[in-house]
Backbone bond lengths (Angstrom), bond angles and torsions (degrees), N, CA, C in turn:
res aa  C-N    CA-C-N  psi(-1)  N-CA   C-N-CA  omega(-1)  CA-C   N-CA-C  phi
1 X - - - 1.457 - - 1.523 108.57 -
2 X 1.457 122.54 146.91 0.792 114.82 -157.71 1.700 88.79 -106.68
3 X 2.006 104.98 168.04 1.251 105.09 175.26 1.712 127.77 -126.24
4 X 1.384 119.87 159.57 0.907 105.15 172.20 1.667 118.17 -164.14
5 X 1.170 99.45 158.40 2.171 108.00 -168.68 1.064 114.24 -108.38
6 X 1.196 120.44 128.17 2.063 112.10 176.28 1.709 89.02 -114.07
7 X 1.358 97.00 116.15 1.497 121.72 164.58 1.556 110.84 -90.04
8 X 1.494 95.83 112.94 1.593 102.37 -178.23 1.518 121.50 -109.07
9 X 1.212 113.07 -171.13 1.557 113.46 141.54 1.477 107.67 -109.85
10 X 1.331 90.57 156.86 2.150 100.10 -173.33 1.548 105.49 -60.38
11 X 0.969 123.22 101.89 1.656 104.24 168.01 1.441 126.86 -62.10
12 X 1.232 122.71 8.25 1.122 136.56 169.84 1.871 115.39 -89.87
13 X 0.879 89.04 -7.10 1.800 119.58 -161.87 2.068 93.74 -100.63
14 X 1.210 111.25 -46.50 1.446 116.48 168.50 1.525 129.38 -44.66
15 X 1.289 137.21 69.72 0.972 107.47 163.82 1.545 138.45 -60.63
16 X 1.486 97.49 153.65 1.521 112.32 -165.53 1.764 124.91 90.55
17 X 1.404 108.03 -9.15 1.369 129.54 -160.11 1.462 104.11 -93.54
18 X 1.360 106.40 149.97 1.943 102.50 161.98 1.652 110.77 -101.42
19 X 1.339 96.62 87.48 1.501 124.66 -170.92 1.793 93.57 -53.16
20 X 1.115 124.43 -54.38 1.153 123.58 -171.84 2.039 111.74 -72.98
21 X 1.353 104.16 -16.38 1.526 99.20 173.45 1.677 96.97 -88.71
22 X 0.730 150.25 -37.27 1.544 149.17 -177.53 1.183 103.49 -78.01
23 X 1.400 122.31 -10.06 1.378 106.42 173.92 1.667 105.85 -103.51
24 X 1.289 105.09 -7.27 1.588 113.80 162.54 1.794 117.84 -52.38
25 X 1.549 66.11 -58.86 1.984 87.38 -173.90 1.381 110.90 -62.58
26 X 1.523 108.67 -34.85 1.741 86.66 173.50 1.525 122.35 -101.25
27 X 1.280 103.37 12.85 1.582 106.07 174.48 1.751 78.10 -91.50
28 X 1.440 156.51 -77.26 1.541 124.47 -153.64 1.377 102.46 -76.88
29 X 1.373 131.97 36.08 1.749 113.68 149.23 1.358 105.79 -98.15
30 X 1.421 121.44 -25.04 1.499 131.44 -153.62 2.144 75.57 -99.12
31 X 0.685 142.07 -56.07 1.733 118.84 160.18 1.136 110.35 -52.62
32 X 1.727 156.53 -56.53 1.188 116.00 173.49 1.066 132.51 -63.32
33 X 1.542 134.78 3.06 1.455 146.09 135.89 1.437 101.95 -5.26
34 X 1.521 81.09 -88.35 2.205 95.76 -167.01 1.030 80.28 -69.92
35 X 1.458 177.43 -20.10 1.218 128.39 175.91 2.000 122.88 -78.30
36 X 1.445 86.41 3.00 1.511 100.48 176.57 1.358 119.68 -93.75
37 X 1.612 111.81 -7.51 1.333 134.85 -162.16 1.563 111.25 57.22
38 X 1.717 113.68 45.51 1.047 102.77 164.33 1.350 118.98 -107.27
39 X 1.505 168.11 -164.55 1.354 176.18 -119.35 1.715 85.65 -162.81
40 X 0.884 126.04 159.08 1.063 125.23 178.97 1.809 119.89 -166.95
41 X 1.609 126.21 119.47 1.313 100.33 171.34 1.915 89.66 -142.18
42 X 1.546 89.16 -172.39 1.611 108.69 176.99 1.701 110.03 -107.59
43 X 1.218 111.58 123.84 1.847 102.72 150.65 1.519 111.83 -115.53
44 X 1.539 115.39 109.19 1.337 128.84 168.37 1.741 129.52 -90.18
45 X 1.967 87.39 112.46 2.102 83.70 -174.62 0.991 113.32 -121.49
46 X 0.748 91.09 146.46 2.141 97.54 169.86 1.457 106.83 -109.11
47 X 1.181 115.83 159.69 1.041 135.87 -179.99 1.738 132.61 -77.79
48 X 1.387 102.40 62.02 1.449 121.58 160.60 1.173 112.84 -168.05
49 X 1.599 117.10 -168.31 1.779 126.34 -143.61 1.471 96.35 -46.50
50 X 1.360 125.23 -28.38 2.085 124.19 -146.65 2.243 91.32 -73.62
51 X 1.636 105.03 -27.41 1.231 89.27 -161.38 1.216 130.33 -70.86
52 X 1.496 121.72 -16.89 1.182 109.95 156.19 1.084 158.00 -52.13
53 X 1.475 96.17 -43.38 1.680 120.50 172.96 1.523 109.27 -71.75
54 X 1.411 120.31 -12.59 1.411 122.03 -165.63 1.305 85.43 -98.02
55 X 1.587 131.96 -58.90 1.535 114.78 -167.15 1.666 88.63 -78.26
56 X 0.926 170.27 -137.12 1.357 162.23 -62.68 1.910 107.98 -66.15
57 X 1.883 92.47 -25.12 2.080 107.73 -173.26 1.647 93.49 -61.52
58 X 1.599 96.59 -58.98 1.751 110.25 175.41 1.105 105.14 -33.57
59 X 1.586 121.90 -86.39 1.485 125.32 -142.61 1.851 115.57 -58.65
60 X 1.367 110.90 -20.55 1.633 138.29 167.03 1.502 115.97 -64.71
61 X 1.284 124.94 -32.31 1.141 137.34 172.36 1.482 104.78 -24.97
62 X 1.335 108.63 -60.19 1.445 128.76 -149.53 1.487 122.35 -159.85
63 X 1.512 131.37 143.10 1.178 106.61 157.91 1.488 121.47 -52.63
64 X 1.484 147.36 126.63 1.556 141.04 161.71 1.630 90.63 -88.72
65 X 1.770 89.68 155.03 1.267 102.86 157.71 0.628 115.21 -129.89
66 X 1.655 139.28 39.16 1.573 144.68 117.76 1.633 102.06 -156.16
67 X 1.389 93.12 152.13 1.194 105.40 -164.30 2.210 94.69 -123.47
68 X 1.306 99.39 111.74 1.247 96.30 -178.79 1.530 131.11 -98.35
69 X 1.543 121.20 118.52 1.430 110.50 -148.41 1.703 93.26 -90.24
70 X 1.685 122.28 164.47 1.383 113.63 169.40 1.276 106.30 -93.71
71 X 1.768 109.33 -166.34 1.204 119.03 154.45 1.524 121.40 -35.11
72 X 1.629 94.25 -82.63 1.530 122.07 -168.38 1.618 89.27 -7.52
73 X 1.295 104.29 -88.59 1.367 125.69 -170.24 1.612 116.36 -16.11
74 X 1.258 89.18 -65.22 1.889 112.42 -170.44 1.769 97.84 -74.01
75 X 1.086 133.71 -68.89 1.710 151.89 -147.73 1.677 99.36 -56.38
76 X 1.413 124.55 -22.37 1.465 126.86 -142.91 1.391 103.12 -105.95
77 X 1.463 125.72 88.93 1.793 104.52 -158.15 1.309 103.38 -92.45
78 X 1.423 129.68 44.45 1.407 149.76 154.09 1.335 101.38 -87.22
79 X 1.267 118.07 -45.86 1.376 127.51 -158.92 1.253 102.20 -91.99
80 X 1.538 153.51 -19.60 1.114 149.58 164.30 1.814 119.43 -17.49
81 X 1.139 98.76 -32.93 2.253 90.37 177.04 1.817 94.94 -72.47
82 X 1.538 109.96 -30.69 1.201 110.78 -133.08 1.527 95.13 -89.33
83 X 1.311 107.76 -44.72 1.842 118.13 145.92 1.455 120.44 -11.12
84 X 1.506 92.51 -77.29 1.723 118.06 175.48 1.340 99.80 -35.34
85 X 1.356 122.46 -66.45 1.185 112.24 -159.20 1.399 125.40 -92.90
86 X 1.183 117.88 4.28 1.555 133.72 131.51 1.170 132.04 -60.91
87 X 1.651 124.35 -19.03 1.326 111.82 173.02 1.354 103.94 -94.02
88 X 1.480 127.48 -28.28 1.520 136.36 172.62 1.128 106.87 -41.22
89 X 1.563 125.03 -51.15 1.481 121.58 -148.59 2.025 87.92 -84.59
90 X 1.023 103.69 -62.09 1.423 108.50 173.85 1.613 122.33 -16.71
91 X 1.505 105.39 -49.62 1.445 129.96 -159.33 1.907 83.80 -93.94
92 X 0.797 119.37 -16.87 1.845 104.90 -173.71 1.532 105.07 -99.78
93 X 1.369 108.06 -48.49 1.518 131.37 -179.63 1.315 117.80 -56.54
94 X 1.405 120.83 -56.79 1.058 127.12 -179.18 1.699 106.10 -139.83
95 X 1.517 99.14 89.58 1.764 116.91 -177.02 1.400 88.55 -86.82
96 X 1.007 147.95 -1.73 1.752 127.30 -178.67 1.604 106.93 -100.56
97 X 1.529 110.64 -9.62 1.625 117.14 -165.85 1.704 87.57 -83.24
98 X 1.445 97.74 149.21 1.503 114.36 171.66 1.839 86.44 -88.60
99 X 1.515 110.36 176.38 1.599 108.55 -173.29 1.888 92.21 -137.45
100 X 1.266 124.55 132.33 1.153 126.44 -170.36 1.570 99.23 -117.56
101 X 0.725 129.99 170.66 1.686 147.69 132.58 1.673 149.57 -105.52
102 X 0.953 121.88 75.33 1.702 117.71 -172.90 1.515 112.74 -57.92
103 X 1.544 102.02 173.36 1.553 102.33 -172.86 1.236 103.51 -105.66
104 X 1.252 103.68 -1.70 1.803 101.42 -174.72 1.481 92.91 -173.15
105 X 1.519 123.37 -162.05 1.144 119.30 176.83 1.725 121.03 -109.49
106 X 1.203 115.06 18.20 1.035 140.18 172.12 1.379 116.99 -92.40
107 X 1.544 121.48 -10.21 1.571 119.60 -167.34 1.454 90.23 -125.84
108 X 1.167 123.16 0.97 1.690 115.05 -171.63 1.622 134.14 -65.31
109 X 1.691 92.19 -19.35 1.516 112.62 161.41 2.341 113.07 -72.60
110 X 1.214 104.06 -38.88 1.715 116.28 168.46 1.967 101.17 -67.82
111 X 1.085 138.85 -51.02 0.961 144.20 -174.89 1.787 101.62 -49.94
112 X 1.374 111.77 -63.35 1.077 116.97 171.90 1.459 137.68 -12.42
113 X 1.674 75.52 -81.56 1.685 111.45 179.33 1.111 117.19 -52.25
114 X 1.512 118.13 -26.83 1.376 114.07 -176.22 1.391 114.41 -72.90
115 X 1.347 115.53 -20.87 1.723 112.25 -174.87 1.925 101.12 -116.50
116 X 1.197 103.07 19.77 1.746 104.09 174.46 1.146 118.56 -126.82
């Protein structure tokens, strides 16, 4: 079976956001996972000291064989160091994962597929 990680930002971490409806939406993408027969989990960061150690806990889990980053992450050009240093840890942690991108959190199962 094949595997794969959706590296987010916390939507709980959003202000102004319905942290708990986005967390709807990505708990049924991470079920159409297994319905793709893929392994499937979440790593959720926000943006201070905890995120490293939280995506590096993730990426250890398991070998992934792709690790799919979201928007949040990428879209925020405030967030650009913070990006950087999410794709670094990714790229050190888990060098065997292909690295995808979705357009939202609804495509993160298509993101996948393309590199599995």
């Amino acid at each position: 079976m094949s595997s794969a990680l959706v590296v987010g930002y916390d939507p709980q971490a959003i202000p102004g956001v319905d942290g708990e409806a986005l967390r709807a939406a990505l708990d049924a993408e991470l079920a159409r996972f297994g319905e793709h027969g893929i392994d499937a989990d979440v790593a959720l960061v926000v943006y201070d000291a905890s995120a490293e150690s939280a995506l590096v806990a993730a990426l250890a889990r398991q070998p992934w064989d792709v690790v799919v980053v979201g928007g949040g992450l990428r879209k925020n050009e405030e967030l650009l160091p913070f990006f950087e240093r999410i794709m670094n840890l990714i790229h050190r942690h888990a060098p065997q994962a292909s690295i995808a991108f979705n357009t939202g959190i609804g495509d993160s199962v298509e993101a996948a597929q393309r590199w599995l």
